[in-house]
C-alpha positions as CSV (number, residue, x, y, z in Angstrom):
1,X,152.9,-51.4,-93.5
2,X,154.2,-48.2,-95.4
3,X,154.1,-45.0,-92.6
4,X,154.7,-41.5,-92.9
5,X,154.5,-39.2,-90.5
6,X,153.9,-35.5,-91.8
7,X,154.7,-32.5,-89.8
8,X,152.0,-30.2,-88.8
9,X,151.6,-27.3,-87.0
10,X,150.6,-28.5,-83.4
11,X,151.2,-32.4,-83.2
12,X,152.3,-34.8,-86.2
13,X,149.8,-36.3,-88.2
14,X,150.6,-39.4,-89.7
15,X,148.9,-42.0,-92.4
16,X,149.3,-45.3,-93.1
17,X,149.6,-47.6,-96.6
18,X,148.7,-51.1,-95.6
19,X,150.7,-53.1,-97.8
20,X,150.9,-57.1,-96.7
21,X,149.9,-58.8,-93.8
22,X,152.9,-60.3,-92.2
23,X,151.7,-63.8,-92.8
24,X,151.5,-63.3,-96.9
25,X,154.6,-61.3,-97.0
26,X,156.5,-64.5,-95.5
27,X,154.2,-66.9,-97.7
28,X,154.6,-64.9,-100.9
29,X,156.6,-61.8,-101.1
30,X,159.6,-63.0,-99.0
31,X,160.8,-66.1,-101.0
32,X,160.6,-64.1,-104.2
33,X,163.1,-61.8,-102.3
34,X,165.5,-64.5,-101.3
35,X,165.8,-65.8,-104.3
36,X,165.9,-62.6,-106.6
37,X,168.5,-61.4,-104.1
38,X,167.1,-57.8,-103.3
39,X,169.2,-56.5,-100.4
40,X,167.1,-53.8,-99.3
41,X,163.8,-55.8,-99.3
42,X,165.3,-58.4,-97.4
43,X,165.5,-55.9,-94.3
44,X,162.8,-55.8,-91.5
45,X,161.7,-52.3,-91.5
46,X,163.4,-49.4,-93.8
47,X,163.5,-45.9,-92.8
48,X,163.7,-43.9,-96.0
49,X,166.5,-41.0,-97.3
50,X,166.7,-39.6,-100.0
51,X,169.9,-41.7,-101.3
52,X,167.8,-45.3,-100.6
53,X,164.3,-43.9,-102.1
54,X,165.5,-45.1,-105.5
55,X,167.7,-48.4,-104.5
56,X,163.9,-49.4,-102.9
57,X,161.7,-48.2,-105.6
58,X,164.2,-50.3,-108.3
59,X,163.8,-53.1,-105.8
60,X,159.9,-52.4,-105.7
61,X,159.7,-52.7,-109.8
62,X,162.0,-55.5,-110.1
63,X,159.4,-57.7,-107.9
64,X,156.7,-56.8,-109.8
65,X,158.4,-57.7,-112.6
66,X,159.6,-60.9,-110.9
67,X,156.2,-61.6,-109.3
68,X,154.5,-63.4,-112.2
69,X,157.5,-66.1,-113.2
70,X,156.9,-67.2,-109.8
71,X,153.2,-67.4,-109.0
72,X,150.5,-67.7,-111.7
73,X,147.7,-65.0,-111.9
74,X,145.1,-67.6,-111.1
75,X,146.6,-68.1,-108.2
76,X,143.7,-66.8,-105.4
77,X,146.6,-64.1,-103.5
78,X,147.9,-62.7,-106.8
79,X,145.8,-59.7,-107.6
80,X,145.7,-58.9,-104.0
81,X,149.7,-58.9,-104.0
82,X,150.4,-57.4,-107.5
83,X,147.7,-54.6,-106.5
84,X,149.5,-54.1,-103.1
85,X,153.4,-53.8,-105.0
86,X,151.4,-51.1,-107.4
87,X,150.3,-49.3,-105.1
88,X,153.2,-48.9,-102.7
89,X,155.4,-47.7,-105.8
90,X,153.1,-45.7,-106.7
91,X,153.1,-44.0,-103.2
92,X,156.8,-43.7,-103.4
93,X,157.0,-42.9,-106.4
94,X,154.8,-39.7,-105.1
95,X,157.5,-38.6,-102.5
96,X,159.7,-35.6,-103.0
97,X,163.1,-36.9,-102.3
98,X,163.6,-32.9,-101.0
99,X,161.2,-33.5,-98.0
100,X,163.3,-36.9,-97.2
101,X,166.3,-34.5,-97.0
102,X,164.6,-31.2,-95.4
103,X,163.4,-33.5,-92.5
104,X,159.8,-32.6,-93.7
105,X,158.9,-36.2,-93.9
106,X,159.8,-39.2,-92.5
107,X,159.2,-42.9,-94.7
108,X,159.3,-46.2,-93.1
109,X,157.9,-49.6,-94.6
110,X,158.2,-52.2,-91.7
């Protein structure tokens, strides 16, 4: 789950990116991690700065790009994984690293 609270002027608001559900992250994502080696995937939840936004995002990229020499596209998961790694880059991609560092926004995928 990607969250991200936003600051408002009377109480936080927050949204949500649903990314994985635990038990496909561990059945799919997570041995593609292992054995690609990503450091900063490999952690339970990661609350975002502006220094690790881009260490992730490469991360991100580099198991999309990894996602297809291990799992073949009929594979019945695949679109509904690929989709979900799109989708969170994209919405980090979106962030202005400036809000990380102002304190404007908080970023945690967990």
């Amino acid at each position: 789950m990607f969250k991200s609270p936003s600051t408002g002027e009377s109480a936080p608001a927050s949204w949500e990116v649903p990314v994985s559900t635990e038990k496909l992250f561990y059945q799919y994502w997570y041995p593609i991690i292992e054995k690609e080696g990503y450091a900063w995937l490999r952690t339970v939840a990661i609350y975002f700065d502006p220094e690790n936004l881009s260490e992730v995002l490469d991360e991100l990229r580099q198991l999309q790009a990894a996602f297809p020499r291990y799992y073949i596209p009929d594979d019945e998961e695949y679109e509904y994984i690929t989709s979900r790694i799109a989708r969170l880059i994209a919405e980090l991609e979106a962030v202005n690293p400036d809000d990380l560092a102002s304190g404007k926004l908080e970023l945690f995928l967990g």
